[in-house]
C-alpha positions as a Markdown table, in Angstrom:
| # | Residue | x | y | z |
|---|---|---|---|---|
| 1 | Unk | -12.7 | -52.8 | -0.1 |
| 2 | Unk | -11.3 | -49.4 | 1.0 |
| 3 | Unk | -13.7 | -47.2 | 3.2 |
| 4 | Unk | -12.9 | -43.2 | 2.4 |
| 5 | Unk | -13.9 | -41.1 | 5.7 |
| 6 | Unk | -13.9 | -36.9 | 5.9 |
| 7 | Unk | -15.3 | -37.8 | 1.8 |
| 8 | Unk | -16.3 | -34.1 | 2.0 |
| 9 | Unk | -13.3 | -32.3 | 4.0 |
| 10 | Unk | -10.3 | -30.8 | 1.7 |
| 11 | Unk | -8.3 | -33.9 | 1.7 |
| 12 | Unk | -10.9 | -36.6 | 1.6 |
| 13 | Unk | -12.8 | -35.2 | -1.2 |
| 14 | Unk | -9.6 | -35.3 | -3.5 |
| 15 | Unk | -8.7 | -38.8 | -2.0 |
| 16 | Unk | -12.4 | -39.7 | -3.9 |
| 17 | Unk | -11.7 | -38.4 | -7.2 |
| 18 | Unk | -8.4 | -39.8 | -7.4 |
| 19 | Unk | -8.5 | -43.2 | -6.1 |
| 20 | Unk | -9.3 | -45.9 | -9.5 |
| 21 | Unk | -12.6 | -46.3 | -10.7 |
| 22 | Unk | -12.4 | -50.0 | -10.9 |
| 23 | Unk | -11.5 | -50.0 | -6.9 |
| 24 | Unk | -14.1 | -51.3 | -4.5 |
| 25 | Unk | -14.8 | -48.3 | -2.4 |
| 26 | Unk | -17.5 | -47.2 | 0.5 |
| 27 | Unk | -17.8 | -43.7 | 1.6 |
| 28 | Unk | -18.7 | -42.6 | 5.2 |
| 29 | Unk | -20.1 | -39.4 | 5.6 |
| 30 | Unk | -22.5 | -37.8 | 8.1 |
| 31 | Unk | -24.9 | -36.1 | 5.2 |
| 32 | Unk | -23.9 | -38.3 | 2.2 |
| 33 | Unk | -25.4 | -35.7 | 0.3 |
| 34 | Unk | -22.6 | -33.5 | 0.3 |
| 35 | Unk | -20.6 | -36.3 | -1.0 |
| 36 | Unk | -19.1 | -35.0 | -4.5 |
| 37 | Unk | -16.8 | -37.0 | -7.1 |
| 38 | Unk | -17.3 | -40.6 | -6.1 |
| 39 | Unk | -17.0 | -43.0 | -9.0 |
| 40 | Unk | -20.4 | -44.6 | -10.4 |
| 41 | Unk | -19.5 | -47.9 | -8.4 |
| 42 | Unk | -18.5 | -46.2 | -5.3 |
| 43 | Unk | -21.2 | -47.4 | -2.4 |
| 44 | Unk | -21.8 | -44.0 | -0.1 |
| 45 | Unk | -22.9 | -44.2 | 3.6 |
| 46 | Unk | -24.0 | -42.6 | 6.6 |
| 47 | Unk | -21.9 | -42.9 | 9.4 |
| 48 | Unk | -20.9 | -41.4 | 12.6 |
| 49 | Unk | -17.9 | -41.8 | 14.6 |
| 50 | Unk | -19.8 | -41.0 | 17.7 |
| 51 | Unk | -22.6 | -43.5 | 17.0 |
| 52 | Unk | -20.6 | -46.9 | 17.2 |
| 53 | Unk | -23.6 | -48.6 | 15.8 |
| 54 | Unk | -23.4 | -46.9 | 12.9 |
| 55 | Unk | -20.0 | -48.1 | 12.1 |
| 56 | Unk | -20.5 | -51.7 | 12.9 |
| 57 | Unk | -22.3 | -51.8 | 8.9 |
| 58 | Unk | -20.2 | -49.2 | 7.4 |
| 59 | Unk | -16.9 | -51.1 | 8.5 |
| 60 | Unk | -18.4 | -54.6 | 6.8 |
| 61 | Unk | -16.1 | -56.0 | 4.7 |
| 62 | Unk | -13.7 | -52.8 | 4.8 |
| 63 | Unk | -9.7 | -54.1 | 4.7 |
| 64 | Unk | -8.0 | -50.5 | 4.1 |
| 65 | Unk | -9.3 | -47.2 | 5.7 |
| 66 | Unk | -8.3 | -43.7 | 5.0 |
| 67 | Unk | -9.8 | -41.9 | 8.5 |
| 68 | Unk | -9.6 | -38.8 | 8.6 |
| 69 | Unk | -11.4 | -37.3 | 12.0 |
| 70 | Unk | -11.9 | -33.7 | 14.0 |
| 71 | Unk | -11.0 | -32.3 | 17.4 |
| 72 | Unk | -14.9 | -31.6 | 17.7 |
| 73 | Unk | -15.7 | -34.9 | 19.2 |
| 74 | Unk | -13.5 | -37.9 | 21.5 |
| 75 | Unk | -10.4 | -39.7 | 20.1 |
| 76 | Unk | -10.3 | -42.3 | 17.6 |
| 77 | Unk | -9.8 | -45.3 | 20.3 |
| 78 | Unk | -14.0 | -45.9 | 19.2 |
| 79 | Unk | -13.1 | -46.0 | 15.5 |
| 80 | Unk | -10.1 | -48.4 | 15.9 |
| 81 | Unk | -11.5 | -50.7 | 18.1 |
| 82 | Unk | -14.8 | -51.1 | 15.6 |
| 83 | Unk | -12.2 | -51.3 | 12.5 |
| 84 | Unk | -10.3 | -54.4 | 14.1 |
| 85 | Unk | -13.1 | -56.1 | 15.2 |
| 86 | Unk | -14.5 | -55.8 | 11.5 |
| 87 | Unk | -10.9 | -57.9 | 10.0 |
| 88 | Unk | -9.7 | -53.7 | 8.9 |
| 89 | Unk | -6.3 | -54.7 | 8.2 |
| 90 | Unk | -4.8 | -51.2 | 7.2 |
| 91 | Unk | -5.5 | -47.9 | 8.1 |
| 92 | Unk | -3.9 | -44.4 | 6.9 |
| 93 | Unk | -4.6 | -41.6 | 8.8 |
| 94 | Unk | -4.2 | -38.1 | 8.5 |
| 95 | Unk | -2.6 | -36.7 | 11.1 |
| 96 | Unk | -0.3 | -33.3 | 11.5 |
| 97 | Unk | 3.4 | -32.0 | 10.9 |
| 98 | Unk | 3.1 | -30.6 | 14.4 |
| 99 | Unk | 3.2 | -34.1 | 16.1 |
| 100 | Unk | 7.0 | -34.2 | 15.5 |
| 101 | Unk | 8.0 | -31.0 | 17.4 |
| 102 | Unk | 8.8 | -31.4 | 20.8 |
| 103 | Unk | 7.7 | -27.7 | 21.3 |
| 104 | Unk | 3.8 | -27.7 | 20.0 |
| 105 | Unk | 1.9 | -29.0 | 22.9 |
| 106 | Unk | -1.3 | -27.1 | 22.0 |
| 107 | Unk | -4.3 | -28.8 | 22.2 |
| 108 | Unk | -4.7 | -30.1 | 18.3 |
| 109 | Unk | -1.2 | -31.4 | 18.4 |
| 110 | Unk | -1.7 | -33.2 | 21.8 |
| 111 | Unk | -5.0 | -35.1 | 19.9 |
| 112 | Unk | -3.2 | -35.9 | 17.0 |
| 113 | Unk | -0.2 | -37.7 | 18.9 |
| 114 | Unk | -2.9 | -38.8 | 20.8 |
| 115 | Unk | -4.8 | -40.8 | 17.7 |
| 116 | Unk | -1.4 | -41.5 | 16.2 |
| 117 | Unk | -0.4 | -43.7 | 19.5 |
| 118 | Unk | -4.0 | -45.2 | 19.4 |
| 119 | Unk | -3.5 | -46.0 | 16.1 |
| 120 | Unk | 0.1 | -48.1 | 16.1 |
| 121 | Unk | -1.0 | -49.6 | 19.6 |
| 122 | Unk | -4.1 | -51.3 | 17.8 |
| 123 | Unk | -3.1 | -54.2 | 16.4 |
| 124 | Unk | -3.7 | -52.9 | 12.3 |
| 125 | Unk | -1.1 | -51.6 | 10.0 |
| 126 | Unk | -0.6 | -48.5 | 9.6 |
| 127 | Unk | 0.4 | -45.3 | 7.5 |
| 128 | Unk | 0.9 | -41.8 | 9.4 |
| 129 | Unk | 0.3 | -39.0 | 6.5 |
| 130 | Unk | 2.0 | -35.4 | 8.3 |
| 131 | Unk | 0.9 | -32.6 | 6.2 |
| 132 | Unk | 2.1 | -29.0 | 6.9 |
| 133 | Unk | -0.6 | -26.2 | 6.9 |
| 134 | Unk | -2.7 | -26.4 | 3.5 |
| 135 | Unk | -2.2 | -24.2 | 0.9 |
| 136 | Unk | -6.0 | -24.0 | 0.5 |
| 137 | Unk | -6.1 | -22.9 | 4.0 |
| 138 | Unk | -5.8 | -19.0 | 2.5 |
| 139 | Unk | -9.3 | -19.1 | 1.1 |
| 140 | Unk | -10.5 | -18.0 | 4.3 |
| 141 | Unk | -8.8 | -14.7 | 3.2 |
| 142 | Unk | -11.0 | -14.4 | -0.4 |
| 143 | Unk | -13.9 | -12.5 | 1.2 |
| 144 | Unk | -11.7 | -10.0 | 2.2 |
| 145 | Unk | -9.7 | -10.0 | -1.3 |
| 146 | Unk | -12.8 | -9.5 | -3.3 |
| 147 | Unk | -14.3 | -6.9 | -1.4 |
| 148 | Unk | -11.2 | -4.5 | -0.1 |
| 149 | Unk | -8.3 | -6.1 | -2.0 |
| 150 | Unk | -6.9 | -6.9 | 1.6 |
| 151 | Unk | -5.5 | -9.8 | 3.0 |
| 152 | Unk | -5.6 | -10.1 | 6.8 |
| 153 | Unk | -3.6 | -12.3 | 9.0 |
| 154 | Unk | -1.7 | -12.7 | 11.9 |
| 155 | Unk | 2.2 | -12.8 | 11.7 |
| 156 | Unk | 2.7 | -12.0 | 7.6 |
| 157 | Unk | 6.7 | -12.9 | 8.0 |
| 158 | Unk | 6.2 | -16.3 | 9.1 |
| 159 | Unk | 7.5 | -18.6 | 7.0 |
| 160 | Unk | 5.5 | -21.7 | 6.0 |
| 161 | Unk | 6.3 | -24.8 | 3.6 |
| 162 | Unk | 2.8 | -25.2 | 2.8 |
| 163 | Unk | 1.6 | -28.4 | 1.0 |
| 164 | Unk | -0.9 | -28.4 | -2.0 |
| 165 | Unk | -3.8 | -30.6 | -0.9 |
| 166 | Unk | -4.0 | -32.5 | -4.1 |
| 167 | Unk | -0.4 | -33.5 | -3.3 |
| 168 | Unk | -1.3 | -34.7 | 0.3 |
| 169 | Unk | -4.5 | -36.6 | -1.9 |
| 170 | Unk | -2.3 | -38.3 | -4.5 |
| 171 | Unk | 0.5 | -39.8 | -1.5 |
| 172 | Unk | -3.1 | -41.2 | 0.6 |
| 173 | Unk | -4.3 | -42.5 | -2.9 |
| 174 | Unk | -1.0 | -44.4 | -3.1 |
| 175 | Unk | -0.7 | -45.5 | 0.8 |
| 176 | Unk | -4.0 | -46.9 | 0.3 |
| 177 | Unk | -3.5 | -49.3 | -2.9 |
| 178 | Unk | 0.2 | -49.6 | -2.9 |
| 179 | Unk | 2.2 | -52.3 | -1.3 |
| 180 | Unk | 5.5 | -50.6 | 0.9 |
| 181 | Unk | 3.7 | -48.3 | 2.9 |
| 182 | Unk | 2.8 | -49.7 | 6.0 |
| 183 | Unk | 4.6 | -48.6 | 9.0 |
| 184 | Unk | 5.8 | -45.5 | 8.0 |
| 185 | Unk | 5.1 | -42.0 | 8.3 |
| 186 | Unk | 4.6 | -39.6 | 5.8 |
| 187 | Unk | 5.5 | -35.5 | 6.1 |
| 188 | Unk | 4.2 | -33.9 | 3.6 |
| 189 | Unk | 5.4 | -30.2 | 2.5 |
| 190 | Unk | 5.9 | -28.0 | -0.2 |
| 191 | Unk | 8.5 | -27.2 | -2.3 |
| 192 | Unk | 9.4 | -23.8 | -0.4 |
| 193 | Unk | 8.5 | -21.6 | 2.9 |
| 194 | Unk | 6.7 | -19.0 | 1.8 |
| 195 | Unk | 5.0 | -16.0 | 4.1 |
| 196 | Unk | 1.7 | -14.9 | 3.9 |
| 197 | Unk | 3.0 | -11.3 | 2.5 |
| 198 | Unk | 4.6 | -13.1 | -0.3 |
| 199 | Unk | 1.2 | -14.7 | -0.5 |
| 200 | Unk | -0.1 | -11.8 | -1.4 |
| 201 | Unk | 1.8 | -10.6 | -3.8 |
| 202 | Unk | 1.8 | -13.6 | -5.4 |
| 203 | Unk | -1.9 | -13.1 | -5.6 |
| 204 | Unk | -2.0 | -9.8 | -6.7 |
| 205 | Unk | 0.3 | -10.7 | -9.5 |
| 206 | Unk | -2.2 | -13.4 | -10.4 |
| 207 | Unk | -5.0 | -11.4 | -10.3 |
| 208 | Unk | -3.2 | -8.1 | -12.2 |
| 209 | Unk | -4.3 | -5.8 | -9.6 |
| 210 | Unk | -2.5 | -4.6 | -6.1 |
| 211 | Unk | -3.4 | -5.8 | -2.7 |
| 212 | Unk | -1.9 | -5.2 | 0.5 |
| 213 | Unk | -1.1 | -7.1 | 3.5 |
| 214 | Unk | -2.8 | -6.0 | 6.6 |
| 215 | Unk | -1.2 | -7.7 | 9.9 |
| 216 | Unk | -3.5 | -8.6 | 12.5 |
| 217 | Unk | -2.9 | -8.2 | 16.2 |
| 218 | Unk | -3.0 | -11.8 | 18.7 |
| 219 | Unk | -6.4 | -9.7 | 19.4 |
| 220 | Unk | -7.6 | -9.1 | 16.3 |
| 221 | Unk | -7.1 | -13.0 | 15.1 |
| 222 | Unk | -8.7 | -14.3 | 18.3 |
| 223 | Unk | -11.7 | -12.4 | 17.7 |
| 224 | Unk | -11.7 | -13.5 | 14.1 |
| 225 | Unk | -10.9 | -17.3 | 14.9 |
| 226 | Unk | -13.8 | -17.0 | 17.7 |
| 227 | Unk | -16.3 | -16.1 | 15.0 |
| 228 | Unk | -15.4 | -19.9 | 13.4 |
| 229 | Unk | -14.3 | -22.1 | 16.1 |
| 230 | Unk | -14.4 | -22.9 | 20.2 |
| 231 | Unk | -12.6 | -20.8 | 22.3 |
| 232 | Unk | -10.3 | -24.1 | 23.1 |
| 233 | Unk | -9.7 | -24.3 | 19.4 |
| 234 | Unk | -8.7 | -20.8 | 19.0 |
| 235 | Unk | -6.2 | -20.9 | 21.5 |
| 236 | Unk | -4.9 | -24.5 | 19.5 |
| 237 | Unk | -4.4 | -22.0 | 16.7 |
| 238 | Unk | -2.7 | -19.0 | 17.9 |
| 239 | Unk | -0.4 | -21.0 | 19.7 |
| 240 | Unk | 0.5 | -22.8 | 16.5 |
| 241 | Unk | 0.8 | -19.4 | 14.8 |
| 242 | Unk | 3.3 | -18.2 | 17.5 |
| 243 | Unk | 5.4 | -21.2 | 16.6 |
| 244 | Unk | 5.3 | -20.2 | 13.2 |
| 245 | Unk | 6.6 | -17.2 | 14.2 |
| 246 | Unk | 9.3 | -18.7 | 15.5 |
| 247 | Unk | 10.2 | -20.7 | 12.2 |
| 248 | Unk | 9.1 | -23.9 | 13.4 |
| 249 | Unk | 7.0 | -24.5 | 10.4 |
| 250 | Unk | 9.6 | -23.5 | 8.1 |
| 251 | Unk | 11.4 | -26.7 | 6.9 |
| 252 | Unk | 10.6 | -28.6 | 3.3 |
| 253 | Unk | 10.6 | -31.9 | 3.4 |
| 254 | Unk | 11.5 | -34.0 | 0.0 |
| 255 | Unk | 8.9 | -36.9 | 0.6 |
| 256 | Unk | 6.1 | -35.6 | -1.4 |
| 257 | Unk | 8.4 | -35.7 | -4.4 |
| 258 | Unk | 9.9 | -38.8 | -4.0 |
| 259 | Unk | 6.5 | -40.9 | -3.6 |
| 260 | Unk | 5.0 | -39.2 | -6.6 |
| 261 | Unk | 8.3 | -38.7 | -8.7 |
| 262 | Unk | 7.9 | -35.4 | -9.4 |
| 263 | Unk | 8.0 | -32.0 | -7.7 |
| 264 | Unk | 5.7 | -31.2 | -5.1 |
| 265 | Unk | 3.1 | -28.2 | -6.3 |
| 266 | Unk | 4.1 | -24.6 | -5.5 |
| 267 | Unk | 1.7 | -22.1 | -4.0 |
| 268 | Unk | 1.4 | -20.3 | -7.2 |
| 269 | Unk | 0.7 | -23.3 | -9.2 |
| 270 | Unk | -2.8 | -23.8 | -6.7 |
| 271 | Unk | -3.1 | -20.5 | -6.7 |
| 272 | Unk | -3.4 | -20.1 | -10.3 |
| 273 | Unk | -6.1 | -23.3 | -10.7 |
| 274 | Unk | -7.9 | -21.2 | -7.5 |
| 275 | Unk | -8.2 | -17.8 | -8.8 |
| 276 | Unk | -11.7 | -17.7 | -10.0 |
| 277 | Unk | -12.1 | -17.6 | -5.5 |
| 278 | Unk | -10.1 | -14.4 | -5.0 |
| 279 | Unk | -12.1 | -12.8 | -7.7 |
């Protein structure tokens, strides 16, 4: 049986809809509620990784895991130890491009490599998925579109290789029931680095009517950031961005294509199926 964790998080919910109905599958979530897609035969849970009580059930029977976890709470060494002691023989975990440059020692990055050691010290197999920044991650700038026709961001020249989520999906959906992947590591980008001014005009062609590019000061995006996330978290982020800057997030990796056998998805191609949320 595979267990399916962060079920209702950008990558997790596609890892639901595309893994095979026929598949035994459980799926963790704090508020199973919110769980949307699962198969008719998929069995949904509650669980917490801070409650290890609550995982001793949920990991029952469980041989593959897709885990998926936040900076928000303590590492995964909880988790892992509860997943071996259950007979898991196989996790994939999400982890972060970041963790391969020697120069991104903000506090995200340091958790991931963090997890990522915990994770190939535990005594399970393992798969290391190592996405670049989401293309989905520029729905934060839809309010904005909608209302003033603006997007706002920090550092528009920065070039990014961005990865479609429903690529990063498809290569978990494959670690997870294919034989050939444990042990390796995954990083996952698009087809191209693209800017967020390019972006924008992408957008604006979609959407057949002109927006403009406003770029935000470091203390215009901290106050921004601080209205969604701890002040630690913030900093994570705008130190990221500043590597950006510096083109450290600019390289396009061929992986994505060669496990799925076809091109990796372009910005304009998500952009296109996400329209209807720019308005």
């Amino acid at each position: 049986m595979i267990l399916v964790t962060g079920a209702t998080g950008t990558i997790g919910r596609e890892v639901v809809r595309g893994l095979p109905a026929d598949l035994a599958v459980r799926i963790m979530a704090r508020d199973p509620a919110r769980v949307r897609g699962a198969g008719p035969a998929a069995e949904i849970v509650a669980g917490d990784f801070t409650d290890p009580a609550s995982l001793a059930g949920v990991l029952q029977g469980i041989r593959t895991v897709f885990l998926v976890t936040n900076p928000d709470g303590d590492d995964d060494s909880g988790f892992l130890r509860s997943a071996r002691s259950a007979g898991v023989r196989h996790v994939v975990k999400l982890s972060a491009a970041a963790v391969a440059d020697s120069r991104a020692e903000d506090l995200i990055t340091r958790w991931q490599r963090r997890n990522e050691d915990l994770l190939r010290e535990s005594g399970m197999q393992w798969t290391l998925l190592r996405p670049r920044a989401f293309m989905s991650n520029t729905l934060s700038w839809a309010r904005s579109v909608r209302s003033d026709d603006v997007v706002r961001a920090l550092y528009g020249t920065s070039a990014n290789a961005c990865v479609d989520p429903r690529d990063v999906a498809e290569v978990a959906v494959r670690a997870l029931t294919d034989d050939g992947h444990a042990g390796r590591i995954h990083t996952l980008t698009g087809p191209e680095a693209i800017t967020a001014v390019q972006q924008t005009a992408l957008l604006a062609e979609l959407l057949r009517r002109p927006l403009r590019f406003e770029e935000l000061e470091p203390v215009q995006a901290r106050a921004a950031l601080g209205a969604r996330y701890p002040a630690d978290i913030v900093e994570a982020l705008l130190e990221s961005a500043e590597r950006g800057r510096e083109g450290s997030k600019a390289e396009v990796d061929g992986t994505v294509a060669a496990l799925l056998g076809r091109p990796a998805g372009t910005f304009r191609g998500w952009a296109s199926d996400h329209l209807g949320a720019f308005g």
